[in-house]
Structures are given as C-alpha cells and as structure tokens.
C-alpha positions in Angstrom: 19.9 13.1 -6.8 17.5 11.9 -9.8 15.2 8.9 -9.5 15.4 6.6 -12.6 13.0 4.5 -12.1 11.5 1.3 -13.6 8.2 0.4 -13.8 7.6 -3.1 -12.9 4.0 -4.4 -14.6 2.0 -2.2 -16.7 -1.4 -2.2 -15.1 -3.5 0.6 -13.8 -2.1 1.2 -11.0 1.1 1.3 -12.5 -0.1 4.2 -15.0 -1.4 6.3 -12.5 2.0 6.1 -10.7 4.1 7.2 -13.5 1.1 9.7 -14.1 1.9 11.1 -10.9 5.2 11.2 -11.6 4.6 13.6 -14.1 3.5 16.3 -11.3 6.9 16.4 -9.8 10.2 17.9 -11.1 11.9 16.3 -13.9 15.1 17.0 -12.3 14.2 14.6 -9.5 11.9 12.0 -11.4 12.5 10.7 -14.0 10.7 7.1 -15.9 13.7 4.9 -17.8 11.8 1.5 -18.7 8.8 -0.7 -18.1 8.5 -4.1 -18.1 5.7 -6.5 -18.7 5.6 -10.5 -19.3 4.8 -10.0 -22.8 7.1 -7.2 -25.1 3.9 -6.0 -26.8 2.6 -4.7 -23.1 5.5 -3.3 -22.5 6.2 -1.6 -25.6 2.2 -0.1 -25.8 2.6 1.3 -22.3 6.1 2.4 -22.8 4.9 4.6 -25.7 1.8 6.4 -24.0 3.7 7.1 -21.3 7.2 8.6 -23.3 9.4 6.2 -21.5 12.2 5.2 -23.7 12.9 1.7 -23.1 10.5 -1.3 -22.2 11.7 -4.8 -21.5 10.0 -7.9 -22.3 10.3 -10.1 -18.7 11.6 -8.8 -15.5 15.0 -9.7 -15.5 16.5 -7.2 -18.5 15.1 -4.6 -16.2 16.9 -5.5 -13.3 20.2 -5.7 -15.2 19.4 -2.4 -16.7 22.1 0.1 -14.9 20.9 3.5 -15.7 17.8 2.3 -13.5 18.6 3.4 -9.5 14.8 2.4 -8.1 12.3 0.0 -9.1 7.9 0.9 -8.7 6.3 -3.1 -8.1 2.6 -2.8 -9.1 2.1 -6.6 -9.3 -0.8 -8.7 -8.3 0.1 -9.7 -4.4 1.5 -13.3 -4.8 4.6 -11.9 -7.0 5.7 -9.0 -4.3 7.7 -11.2 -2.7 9.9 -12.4 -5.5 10.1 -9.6 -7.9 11.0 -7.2 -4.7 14.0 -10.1 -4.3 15.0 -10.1 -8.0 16.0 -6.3 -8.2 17.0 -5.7 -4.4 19.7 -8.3 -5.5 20.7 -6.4 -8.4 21.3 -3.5 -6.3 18.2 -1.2 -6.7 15.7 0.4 -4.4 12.3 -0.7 -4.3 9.1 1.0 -3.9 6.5 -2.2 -3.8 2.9 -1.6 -3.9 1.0 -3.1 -0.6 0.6 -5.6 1.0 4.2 -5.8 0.8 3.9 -9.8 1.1 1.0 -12.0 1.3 2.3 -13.7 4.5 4.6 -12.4 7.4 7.3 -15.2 6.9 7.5 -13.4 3.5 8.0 -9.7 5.0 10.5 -10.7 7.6 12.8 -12.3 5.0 12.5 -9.7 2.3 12.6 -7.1 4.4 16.0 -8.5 6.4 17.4 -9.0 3.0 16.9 -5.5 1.8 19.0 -4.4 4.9 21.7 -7.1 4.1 21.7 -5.4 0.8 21.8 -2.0 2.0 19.5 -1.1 -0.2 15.8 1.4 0.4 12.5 -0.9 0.7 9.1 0.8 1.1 5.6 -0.5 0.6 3.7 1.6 -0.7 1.4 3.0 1.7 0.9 5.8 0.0 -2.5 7.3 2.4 0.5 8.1 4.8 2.0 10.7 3.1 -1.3 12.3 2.1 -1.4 16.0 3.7 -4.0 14.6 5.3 -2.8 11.9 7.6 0.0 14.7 8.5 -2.0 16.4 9.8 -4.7 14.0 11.3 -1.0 12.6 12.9 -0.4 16.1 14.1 -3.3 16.7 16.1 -3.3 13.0 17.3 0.8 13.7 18.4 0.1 17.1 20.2 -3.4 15.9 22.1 -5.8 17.6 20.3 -7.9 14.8 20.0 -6.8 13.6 23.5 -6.6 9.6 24.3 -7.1 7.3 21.2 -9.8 6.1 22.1 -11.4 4.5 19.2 -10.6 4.2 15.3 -13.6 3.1 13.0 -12.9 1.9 9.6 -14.7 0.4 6.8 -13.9 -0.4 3.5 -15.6 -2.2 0.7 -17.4 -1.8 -2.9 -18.9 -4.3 -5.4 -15.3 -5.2 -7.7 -15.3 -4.4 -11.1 -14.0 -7.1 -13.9 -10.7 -6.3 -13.3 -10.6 -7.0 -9.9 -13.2 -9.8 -9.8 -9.8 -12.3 -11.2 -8.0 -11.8 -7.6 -11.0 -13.4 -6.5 -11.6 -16.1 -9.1 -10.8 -19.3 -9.9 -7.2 -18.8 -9.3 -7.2 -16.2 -6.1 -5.6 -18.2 -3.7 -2.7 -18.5 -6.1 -3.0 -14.3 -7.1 -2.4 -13.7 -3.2 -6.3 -12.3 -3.2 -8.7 -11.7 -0.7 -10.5 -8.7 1.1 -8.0 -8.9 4.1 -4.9 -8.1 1.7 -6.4 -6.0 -1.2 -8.6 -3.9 1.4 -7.6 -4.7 4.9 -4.2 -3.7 4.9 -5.6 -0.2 4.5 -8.1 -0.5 7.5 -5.2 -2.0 9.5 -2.8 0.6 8.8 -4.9 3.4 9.7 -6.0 2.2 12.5 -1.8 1.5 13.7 -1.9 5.3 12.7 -4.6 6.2 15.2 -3.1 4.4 17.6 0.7 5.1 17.4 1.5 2.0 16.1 1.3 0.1 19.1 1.3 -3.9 18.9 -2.5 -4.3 19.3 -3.2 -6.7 22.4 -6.0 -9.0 21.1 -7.5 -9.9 17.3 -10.6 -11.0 16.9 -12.3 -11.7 13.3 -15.0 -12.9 11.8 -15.7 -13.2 8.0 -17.2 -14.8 4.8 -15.1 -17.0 2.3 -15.9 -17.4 -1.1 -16.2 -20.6 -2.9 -12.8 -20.3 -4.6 -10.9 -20.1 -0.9 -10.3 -16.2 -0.2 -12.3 -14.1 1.8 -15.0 -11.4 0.5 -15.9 -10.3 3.5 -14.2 -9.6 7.1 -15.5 -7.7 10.4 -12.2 -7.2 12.8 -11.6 -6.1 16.3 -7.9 -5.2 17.5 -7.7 -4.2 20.9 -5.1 -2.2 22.4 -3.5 -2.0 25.6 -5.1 1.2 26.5 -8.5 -0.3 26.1 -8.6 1.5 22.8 -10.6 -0.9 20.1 -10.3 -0.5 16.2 -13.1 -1.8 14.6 -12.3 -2.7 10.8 -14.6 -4.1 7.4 -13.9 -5.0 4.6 -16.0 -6.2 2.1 -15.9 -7.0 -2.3 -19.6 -7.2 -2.4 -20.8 -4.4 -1.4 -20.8 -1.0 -1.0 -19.7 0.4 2.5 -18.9 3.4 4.2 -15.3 3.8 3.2 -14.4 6.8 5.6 -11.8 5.8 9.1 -12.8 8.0 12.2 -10.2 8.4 14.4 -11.7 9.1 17.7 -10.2 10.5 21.1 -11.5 11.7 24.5 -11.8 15.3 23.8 -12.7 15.0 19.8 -12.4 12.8 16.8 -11.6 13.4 12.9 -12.8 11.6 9.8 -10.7 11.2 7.0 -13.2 10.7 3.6 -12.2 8.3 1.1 -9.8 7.5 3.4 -7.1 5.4 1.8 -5.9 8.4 -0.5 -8.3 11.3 1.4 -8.1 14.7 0.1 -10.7 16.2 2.8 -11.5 15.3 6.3 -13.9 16.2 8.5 -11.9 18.3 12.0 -12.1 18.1 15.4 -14.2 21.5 14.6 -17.0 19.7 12.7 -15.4 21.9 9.5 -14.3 20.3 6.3 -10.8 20.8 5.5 -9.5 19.7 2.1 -5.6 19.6 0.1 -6.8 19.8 -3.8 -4.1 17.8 -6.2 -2.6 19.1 -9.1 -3.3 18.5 -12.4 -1.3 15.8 -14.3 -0.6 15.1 -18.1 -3.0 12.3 -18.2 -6.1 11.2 -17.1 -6.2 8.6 -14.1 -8.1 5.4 -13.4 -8.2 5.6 -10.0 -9.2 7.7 -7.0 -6.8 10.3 -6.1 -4.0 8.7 -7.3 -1.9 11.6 -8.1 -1.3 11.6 -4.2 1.1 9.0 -5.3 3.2 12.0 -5.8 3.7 12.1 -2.1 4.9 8.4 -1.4 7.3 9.3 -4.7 8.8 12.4 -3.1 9.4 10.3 0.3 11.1 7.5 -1.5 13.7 10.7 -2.9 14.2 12.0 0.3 15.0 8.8 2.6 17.5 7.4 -0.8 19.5 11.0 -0.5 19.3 10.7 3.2 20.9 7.4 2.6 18.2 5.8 4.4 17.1 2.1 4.2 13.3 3.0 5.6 11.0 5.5 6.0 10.1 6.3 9.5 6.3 6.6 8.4 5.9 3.2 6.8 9.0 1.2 8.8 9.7 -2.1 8.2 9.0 -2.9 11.9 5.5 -1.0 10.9 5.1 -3.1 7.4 5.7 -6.4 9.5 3.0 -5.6 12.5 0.7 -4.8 9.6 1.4 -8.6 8.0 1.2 -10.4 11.5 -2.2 -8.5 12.1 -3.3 -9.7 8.7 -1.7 -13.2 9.3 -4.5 -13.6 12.3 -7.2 -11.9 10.6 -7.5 -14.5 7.3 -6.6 -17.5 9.7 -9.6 -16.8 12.2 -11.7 -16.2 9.1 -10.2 -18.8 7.3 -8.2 -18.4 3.8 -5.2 -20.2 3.6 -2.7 -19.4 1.0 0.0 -21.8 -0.7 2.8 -19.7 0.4 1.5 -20.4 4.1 2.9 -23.7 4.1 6.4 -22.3 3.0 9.5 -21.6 4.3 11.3 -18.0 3.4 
C-alpha cells in the first residue's frame, strides 16, 4: 500500500519531514499536496519540494481524495482541531507532538479517531530511532537490570523562530518549555521505565512574563522507587543527553530526542549514521523522521488504529504528566478552561 500524504503547514519542520520522505521508497511514500493559510506559502513550498498540488486553507486538503494520510506540523494550540478536521474526512493522521496541549484534548481526539476507525499517531519520532530499539532491548531482556533511574535534561537559548511560542501571544500558541521540550523528557523517561503510571509529580519552574513557562525542574516517581529527574529550559544551554540507568548498568542516549549514538552499558560509543537526502535540513537529525514515516505504513497495512510504541493510552499518560507539571509550576492555558 502507498502513502499519499498531505502536508499540513509549511514550516521547518514540515520540510524536513517530506525531506525525509525522500529517503524512503517511492513506491510506499509518496507527497500529494501541502497546505498553508496563505496560497503563496503553499504554492512556494509546494514547488521546492516537487509536490504537485498545494491548497490555500486546510479544508481543500481534507476534501482532497487521492490524499489517504495527513503529516500536522502546526504550532501546538491547532493539533487539536486540525487532527479533528481530516480524521472526519476519513484520513489518517500523523500529528507532530504534544499531540494536544491539554489532556481533555487527547482523550477526545484520540476516542474520536477510534470512532472513526481511522490511524492517529503523535509523532514521537525518538521512538523509532535505532537507538531507543535498542536501548528498549537491553532495558526488556535485563541487561541494564532494575530501572532504577532516568536523567534527562533538555534546553538551549531559542532562536527567532521559536522565541514567538513564547511571546506576546504564547499562551494562545499552546507554548511553553513543558510542551515544546518536556514532552520529550517525559517520554523517555515512560521509556526507561516501561511506561508505568508514575506514582508522584513534583515540579518546580520559572514563568515568563507573557504566562508560559521557560523553565521547569521535575521529579516523577515510580512505584519501584525508581525517580526520573527531568529539565527543561529556553534560556539556556543544558546537557540535552537522557541516561537511563539500572542496577547492574546504565546507557546514555546523546542528543537524545532524535539520537544517532549512545554511550552502552560497555562504556563504548555505538552509533546508526542516516542517509543522505535530496535536500538539506534545518534541524538535527531529522531524517530519522524516516523511521516514525515507515511505522505509520506498517500499522495503516496492518490495519491498525495505533502504534504499540507511541499508544494512545501512552500519548494520554504523557498529557496527564504534563497537565501536573505546568499546573504546579503554573501556566494556565485558555483551552484549560474548556470542555472537549
């Protein structure tokens, strides 16, 4: 079965994806339309990236029916309903994380897709990395022993692009550290862990004078005694590495939210090079998108609604956890006062 997909925005991140598309086999991927809010975006990205059609607005896109799956690389606060707008006119949906800015959000969307009968991922895309198979490997079959600890951090000064989530208008953009860099810090540490329910939150953090945090130093505790300590931070520069640790060893995954090398239980470095693509990128690693890509194909021919490694049940843990984290540190979002 070939993927047609749309591409849904025209930003970087939504380059590099279609970039990474370009490392896979024609006969399985294949790029039909992008949309943006104005035609002119559209149309430019459309013609450096040799897609055929581009729609000006979102809904032409949905109605488009050679399309069978939709990429969302939207800012956070229009997830929710753009992921609506084309699961209800019957395509699968690959949305880029956090999935929702809220957990009343996920819930909903995600019990809709099911109504639907239709595939919803987010796009946690560091799971398919070869890396965190084989980190998940070693963790399954003991090597590491107990989980005992997970150790996470994940922050850099943000460029001008970034620096509007945070802005006059970042409560309204779904920003903040907790759902831009957390979500990473939270998922890996659910991956070190085996996705247990952690038992306990605690949070502190900074908030920035337009209502979103900047900063934010989290505990979750597990049931095992097991504590994952995560930070993120859009001021300044931190480690940016998780280190999974257990009672007989511990591995670190480098660059950890798209990691091509890790550090083993051996004290060796042990790397997975990408390919080459047909155009530069903008980000790191982002031709390991090629891996969350070739999951989507396999769970749609499966005829699969969800993929085991980033479940729904998993995708609405992650949004509870983040739910505690920004109230104990304290950004509120419009959408918190809602009803979905």
């Amino acid at each position: 079965m070939k993927l047609k997909w749309g591409i849904v925005t025209v930003g970087k991140i939504s380059h590099d994806f279609v970039n990474a598309l370009t490392t896979l086999p024609s006969d399985d991927h294949v790029v039909i339309a992008a949309a943006a809010r104005s035609a002119e975006d559209a149309k430019k990205f459309a013609a450096a990236h040799d897609i055929p059609k581009f729609y000006a607005g979102y809904e032409l896109l949905a109605k488009d029916p050679e399309i069978n799956v939709v990429y969302i690389g939207s800012v956070n606060a229009k997830h929710y309903e753009l992921c609506k707008l084309y699961l209800e006119h019957g395509k699968h949906v690959l949305c880029e994380k956090p999935l929702c800015v809220n957990s009343k959000q996920t819930e909903s969307l995600l019990k809709f897709a099911k109504e639907k009968k239709l595939f919803l991922m987010e796009a946690i895309w560091s799971r398919f990395f070869p890396s965190y198979v084989y980190t998940k490997e070693m963790i399954n079959k003991g090597a590491l022993g107990e989980i005992t600890e997970v150790d996470v951090e994940f922050g850099f000064p943000l460029t001008e692009v970034e620096i509007v989530r945070y802005g006059p208008d970042a409560r309204n953009l779904g920003g903040g550290t907790i759902l831009d860099l957390g979500v990473y810090t939270i998922q890996v540490s659910l991956w070190g862990f085996n996705s247990q329910t952690p038992s306990k939150i605690e949070a502190t953090g900074k908030v920035g004078e337009n209502g979103v945090d900047i900063e934010m130093n989290g505990k979750l505790h597990f049931s095992n005694g097991g504590v994952a300590n995560i930070r993120t931070s859009a001021t300044k520069l931190l480690r940016n590495s998780a280190i999974i640790k257990g009672t007989k060893g511990q591995i670190e995954l480098h660059d950890f939210w798209c990691p091509t090398t890790i550090t083993d239980i051996d004290g060796k470095k042990k790397s997975w090079p990408l390919p080459e693509a047909k155009w530069e990128f903008v980000l790191l690693n982002s031709c390991g998108m090629r891996y969350e890509a070739t999951e989507v194909k396999r769970c749609i021919e499966a005829g699969l609604l969800e993929s085991s490694s980033v479940s729904h049940e998993e995708s609405i843990r992650i949004s509870k956890i983040q739910d505690s984290l920004r109230a104990q540190v304290g950004t509120k979002l419009p959408e918190d006062e809602m009803n979905f």
